[in-house]
N, C-alpha and C positions, 0 to 999 in steps of 0.2 A: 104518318105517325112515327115511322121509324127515325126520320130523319127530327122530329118536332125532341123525339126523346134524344137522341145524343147533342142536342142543342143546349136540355136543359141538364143533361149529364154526361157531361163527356168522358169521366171516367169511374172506375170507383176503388175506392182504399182497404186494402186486407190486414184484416188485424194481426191476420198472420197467425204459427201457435203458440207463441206466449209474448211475454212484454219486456220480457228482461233480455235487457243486451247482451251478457253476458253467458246464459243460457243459448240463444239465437247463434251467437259465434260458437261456443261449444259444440253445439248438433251442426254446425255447417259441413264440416268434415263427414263423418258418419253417413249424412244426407246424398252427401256427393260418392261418397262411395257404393253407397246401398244403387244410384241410380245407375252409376258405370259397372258395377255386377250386374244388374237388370241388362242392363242393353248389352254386356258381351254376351252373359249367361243366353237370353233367348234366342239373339243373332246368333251365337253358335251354334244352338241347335237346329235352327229351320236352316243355316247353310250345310250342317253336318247329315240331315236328313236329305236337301239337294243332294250330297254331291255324292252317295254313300248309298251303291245301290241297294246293298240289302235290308235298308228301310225304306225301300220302294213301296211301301204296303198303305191300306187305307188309313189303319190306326196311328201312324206316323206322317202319313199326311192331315190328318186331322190333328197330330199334336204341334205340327210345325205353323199351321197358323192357330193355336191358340199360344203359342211362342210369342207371332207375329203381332196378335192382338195385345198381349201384355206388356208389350215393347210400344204399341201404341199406347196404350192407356195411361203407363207410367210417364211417357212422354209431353203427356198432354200437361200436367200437375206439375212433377219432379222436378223441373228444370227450373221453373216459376218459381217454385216454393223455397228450393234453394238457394238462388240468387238475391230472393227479397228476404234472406235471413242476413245478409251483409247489408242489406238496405234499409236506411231512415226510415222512409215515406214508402211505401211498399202500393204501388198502382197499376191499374189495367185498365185499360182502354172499355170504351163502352162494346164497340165492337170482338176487343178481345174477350170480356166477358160473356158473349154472347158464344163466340165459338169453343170458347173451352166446355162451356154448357152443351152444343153439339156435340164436340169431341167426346167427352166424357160419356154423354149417354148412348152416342153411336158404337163405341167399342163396348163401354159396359153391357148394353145389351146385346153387340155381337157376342159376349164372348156367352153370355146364358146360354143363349141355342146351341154356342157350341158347342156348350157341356153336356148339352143332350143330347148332340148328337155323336158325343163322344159315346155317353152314354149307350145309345143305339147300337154302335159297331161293339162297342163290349157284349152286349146281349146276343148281338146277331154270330159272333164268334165261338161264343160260349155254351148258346144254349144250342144254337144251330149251327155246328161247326162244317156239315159235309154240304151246306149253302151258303157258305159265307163269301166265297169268293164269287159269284153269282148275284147275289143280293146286294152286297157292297164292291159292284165294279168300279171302273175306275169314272164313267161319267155321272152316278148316282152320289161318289164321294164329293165331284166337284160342285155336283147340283145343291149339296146338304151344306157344303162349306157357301156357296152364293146366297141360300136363303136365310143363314144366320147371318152375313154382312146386311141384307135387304131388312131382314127385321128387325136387327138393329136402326140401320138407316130410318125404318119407317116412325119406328119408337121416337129418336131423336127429334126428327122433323116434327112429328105432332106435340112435344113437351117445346120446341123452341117457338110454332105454333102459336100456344096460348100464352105465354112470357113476352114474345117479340116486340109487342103492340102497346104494351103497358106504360104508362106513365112514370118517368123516375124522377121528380121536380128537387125531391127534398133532400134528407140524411144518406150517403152514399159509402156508408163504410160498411165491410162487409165483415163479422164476425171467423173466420176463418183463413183461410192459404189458397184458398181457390173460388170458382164462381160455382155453387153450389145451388140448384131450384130454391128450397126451402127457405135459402138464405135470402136470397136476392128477392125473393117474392117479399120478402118484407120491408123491402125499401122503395114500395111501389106507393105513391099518393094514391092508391084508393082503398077497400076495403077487397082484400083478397083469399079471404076463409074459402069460400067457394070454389074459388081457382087453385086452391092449396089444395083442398082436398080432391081434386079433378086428377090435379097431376101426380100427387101421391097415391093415389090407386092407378093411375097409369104403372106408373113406377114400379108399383108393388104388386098388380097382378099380373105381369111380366116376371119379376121375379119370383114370387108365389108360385104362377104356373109352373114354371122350368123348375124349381126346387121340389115341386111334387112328384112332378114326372121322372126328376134323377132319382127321389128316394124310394120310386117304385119297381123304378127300369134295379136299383141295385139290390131292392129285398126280392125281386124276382130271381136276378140272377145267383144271390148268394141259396136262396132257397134251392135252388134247382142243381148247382154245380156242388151243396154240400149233400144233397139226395145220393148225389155218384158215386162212384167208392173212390175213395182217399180223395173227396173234392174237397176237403177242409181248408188243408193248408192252399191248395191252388185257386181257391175261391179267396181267400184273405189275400194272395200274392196278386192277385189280377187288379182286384178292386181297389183296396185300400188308398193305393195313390189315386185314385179319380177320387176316390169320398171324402176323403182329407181337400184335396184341392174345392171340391164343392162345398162344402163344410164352411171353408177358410175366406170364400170369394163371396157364398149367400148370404153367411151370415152377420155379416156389417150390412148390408145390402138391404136386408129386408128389415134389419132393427131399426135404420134411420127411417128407410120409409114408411113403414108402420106400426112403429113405436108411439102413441100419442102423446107422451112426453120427451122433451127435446131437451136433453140437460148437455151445454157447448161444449165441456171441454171431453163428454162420452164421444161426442158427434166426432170433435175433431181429431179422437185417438183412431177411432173406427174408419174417418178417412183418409188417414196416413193407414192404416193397414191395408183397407182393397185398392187402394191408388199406389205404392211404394212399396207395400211388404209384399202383400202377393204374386203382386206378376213375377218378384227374385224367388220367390219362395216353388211357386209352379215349374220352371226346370230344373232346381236343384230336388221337389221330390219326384219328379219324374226319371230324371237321372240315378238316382240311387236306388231307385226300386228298379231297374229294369236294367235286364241283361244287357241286350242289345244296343242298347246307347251308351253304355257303359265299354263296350267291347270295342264300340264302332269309335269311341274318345282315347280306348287302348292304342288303336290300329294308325290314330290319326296323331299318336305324342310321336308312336315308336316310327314314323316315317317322315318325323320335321328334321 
């Protein structure tokens, strides 16, 4: 079947985000820049936590691949999106739209897990600080960091799954700057209500889950570190950048996917923000909220 569908689609056309040429040229700049901060900005960090022993610790190992992950995800769009803003006819392969739909849902969903299980080492440092080192050794970090790549992986695999096989005989242009489920399910010759609603609750109770589980993991631990004395302000200084970063990543996330109305140019603002704004946005506020990255970025001007 696979082969029957790129026979009768071999590629498909993105409308890209808007029509005017003149607009398209405009943001190409801004575009290209936003994505070359994304990729120093993260890259700097997961090499600055390598090479920098004293963020040898779990929590900075668990920030350096959600670095890593946002370096991929932006990856995946960014470059695409950019390029086809100079371009006439703006196209992708049948097959490339196929893996950018991998892509996309393989890191998007790696990076949920990892917000809980960032999530986790905040709680386990916080509430349990004289077990923390014990709890979160060093091969429990790497085991939590393999199962959010696996569950991502497994997420992607089952949504390319029920898509793979589908017939695309007819209209092949795609409302948007990338290959997107919701989108592309609607260029399929059959009737796929069914199958919409399959994979949007995939979608969305993946992110559902992980978004209940951070907003519990963080009213737990604000409850419990402002019980302390003088936990206020150190309870606001811990979290704030994790809740903002989950805030900013879920929720585009879960309004496309469970939103019952789809109005395109909301969709398309919402995925230029978790595909291009956030991953830049994720180390620059982790960098200014936190000492240590900040000190470790002092140590590494003052000895160039």
């Amino acid at each position: 079947m696979e082969g029957a569908n790129q026979s009768m689609v071999s590629e498909f056309i993105f409308q890209g985000l808007c029509t005017s040429k003149k607009l398209q040229l405009f943001l190409f700049l801004p575009f290209s820049t936003l994505y070359l901060m994304t990729v120093v900005g993260n890259l700097y960090i997961v090499l600055l936590i390598i090479t920098d022993l004293r963020l040898h610790s779990p929590m900075y190992f668990l920030l350096a691949n959600l670095s890593f992950i946002d370096f991929c995800l932006s990856s995946v769009t960014t470059p695409k999106l950019t390029t086809d803003l100079l371009q006439e006819k703006k196209t992708i392969s049948f097959g490339g739209c196929m893996s950018q739909i991998l892509c996309v849902h393989f890191f998007g969903g790696g990076e949920m897990v990892l917000l809980v299980t960032m999530a986790y080492d905040r709680y386990v440092a916080i509430c349990k600080p004289l077990h923390y080192s014990s709890i979160m050794d060093r091969q429990k970090c790497i085991w939590l960091v393999l199962i959010s790549w696996i569950i991502g992986l497994v997420h992607a695999i089952s949504q390319m799954v029920l898509i793979l096989d589908l017939p695309f005989c007819g209209p092949r242009v795609v409302d948007s700057f990338f290959c997107d489920i919701p989108l592309v399910l609607k260029l399929a010759c059959m009737n796929t209500d069914t199958l919409g609603s399959l994979i949007n609750a995939d979608s969305g109770v993946l992110a559902t889950t992980c978004f209940i589980l951070l907003l519990i993991s963080y009213i737990y631990i604000l409850f419990t570190v402002l019980h302390a004395k003088g936990g206020g302000s150190k309870a606001l200084s811990t979290c704030t950048s994790h809740i903002i970063v989950v805030v900013l990543f879920f929720g585009p996330c879960i309004f496309i996917y469970l939103w019952p109305v789809s109005i395109i140019w909301v969709d398309k603002f919402l995925a230029v923000f978790y595909t291009v704004i956030t991953p830049l946005l994720n180390p620059t506020i982790y960098t200014l909220r936190n000492k240590d990255i900040k000190n470790a970025i002092k140590k590494t001007i003052t000895h160039m």
